[in-house]
N, C-alpha and C positions, 0 to 999 in steps of 0.2 A: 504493500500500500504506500501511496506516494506519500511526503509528508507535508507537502503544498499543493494545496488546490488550486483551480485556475483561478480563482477569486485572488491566491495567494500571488499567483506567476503574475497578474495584470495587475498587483499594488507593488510588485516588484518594478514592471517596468515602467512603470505611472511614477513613481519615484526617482527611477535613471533618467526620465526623459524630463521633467520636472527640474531636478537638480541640472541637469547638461543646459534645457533652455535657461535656466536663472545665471548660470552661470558663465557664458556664453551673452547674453544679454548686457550682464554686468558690466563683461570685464572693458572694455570701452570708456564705462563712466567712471568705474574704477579708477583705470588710469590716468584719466581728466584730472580726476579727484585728485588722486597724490603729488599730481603735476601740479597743478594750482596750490597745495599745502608746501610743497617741496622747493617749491622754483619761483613762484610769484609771490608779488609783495601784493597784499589785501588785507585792507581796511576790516577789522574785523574779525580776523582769520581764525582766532579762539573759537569765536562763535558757530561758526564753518564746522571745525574738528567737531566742536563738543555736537552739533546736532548730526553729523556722519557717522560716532562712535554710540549714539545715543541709543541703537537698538539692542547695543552689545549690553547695557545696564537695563535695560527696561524688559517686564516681563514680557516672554513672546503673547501671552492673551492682550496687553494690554496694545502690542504694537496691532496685533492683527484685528483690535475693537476698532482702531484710530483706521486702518486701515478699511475697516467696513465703512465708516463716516464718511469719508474719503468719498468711497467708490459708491455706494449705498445712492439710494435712488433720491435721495432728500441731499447728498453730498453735493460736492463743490466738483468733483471731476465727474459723478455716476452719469446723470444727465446729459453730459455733451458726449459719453461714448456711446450712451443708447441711441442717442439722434445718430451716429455711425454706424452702429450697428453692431455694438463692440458690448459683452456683457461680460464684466468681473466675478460679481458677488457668484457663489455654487459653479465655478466655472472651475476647467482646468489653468484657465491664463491666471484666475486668481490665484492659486496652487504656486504657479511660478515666481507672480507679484511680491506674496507672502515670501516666497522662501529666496528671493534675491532682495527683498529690504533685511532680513535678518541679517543673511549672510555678508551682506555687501562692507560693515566694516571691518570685517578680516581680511577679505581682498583690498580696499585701502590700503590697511595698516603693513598686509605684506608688501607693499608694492614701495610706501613711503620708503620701508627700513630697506628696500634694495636703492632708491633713488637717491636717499641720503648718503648710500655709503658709495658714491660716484664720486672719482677724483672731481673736487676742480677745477684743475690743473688741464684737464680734456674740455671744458666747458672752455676755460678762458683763451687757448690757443684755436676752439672753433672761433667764436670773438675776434680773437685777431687777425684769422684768417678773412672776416668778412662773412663768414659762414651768417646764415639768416637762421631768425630762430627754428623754423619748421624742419630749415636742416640739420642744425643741431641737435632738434627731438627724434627724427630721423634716422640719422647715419650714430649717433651716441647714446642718448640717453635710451630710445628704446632697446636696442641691443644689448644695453649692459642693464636696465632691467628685467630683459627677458626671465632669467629665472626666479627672480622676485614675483614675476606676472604668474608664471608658470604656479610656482609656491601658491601663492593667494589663491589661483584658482580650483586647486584642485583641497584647499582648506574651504573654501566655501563649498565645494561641490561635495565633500564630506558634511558638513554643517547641512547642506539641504535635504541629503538624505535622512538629516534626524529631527528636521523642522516636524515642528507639531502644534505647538501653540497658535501662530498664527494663523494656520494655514483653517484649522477643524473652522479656525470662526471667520474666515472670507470666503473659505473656499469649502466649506462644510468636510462632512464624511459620507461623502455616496460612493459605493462600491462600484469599480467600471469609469468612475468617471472625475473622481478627485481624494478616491481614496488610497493614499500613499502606505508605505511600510508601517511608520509610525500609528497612523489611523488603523491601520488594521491591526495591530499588536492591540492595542486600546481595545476594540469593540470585542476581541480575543478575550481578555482579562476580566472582559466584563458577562462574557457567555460561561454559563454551565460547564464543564469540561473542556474550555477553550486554553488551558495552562499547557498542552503539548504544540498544537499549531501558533501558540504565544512566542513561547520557547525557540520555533522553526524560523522563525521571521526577525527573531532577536538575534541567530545565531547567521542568517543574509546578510542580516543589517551590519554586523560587528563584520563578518568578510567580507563587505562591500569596501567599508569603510578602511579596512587593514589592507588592504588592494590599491587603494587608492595614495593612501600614505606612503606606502614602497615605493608606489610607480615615482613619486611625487621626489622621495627619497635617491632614488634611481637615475630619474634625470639631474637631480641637484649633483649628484656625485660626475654625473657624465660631463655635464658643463664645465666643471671644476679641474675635470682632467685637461678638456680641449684648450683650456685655459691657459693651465699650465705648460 
């Protein structure tokens, strides 16, 4: 007898495709992000970090209530996606919404501590080459970010696989259709002899997760060699 059902196979991959789009979506504004904390001088810039890191302190229910407000048919965004035709709330886009605001400032934060730790001495000699900033983010700073980029994403992309909080309350718990690893452990815990297929989904989730870390591991070391 199998030990995952397909209810289980389809919160499996409702979770990989969830996590891959959130993070994957992210990494973009991610790197905006660290750029602008890293590189640019702005008025305010405290204010910046502290609401980018703010998910990292606040309960995931709480981010994913604001998050229904948000999107919520009385919100400030809900209404101009419905006139699009665009629907968040019990969606799987919500699913991803949710678990790319969680995760987003760990992808940040890995990207800043690679940006910072840029000679520069490479910066200033693009400068006086005449080099323009876009080719100095370009031909420099992305490159020797890369595995800073690499790092954050695949820490975020772990972090989504265990999103929960937010997600149950934008994105509800419908099996099939926004029910992730997480959600399914839950509704598991809470059935009658559901502690063996709990168990099964606990033990994806941890080898998803340790898979992902190696790979993450793996390339960090390989860069490091080419480096050298």
């Amino acid at each position: 007898m199998s030990l995952l059902s397909p209810q289980d196979l389809q919160a499996i991959w409702l979770s990989a495709k969830v996590a891959c789009a959130a993070t994957l979506f992210s990494a973009p504004f991610g790197f905006a992000a660290a750029y602008l904390l890293v590189f640019v001088r702005l008025p305010g810039k405290a204010v910046l970090e502290g609401l980018i890191n703010l998910p990292l302190v606040l309960p995931p229910v709480v981010v994913g209530y604001l998050l229904l407000l948000l999107f919520g048919q009385q919100g400030g965004v809900g209404p101009l996606l419905d006139n699009l035709g665009i629907r968040v709330v019990f969606t799987l886009t919500g699913a991803v919404i949710a678990s790319a605001v969680v995760g987003f400032p760990l992808l940040v934060r890995a990207l800043r501590i690679g940006m910072e730790g840029i000679d520069h001495h490479y910066l200033q000699a693009s400068r006086t080459l005449g080099a323009r900033w876009w080719d100095t983010l370009f031909t420099i700073i992305l490159p020797l970010s890369s595995p800073a980029l690499f790092a954050g994403m695949t820490l975020m992309f772990a972090r989504s696989l265990g999103e929960f909080g937010a997600t149950i309350i934008l994105a509800g718990n419908i099996p099939g259709v926004t029910q992730t690893i997480p959600l399914a452990i839950y509704d598991y815990t809470n059935t009658p002899g559901g502690d063996r297929m709990a168990l099964s989904l606990c033990l994806v989730s941890i080898v998803l997760s340790f898979v992902v870390l190696l790979a993450s591991e793996a390339a960090n070391r390989s860069f490091k060699r080419r480096v050298a």
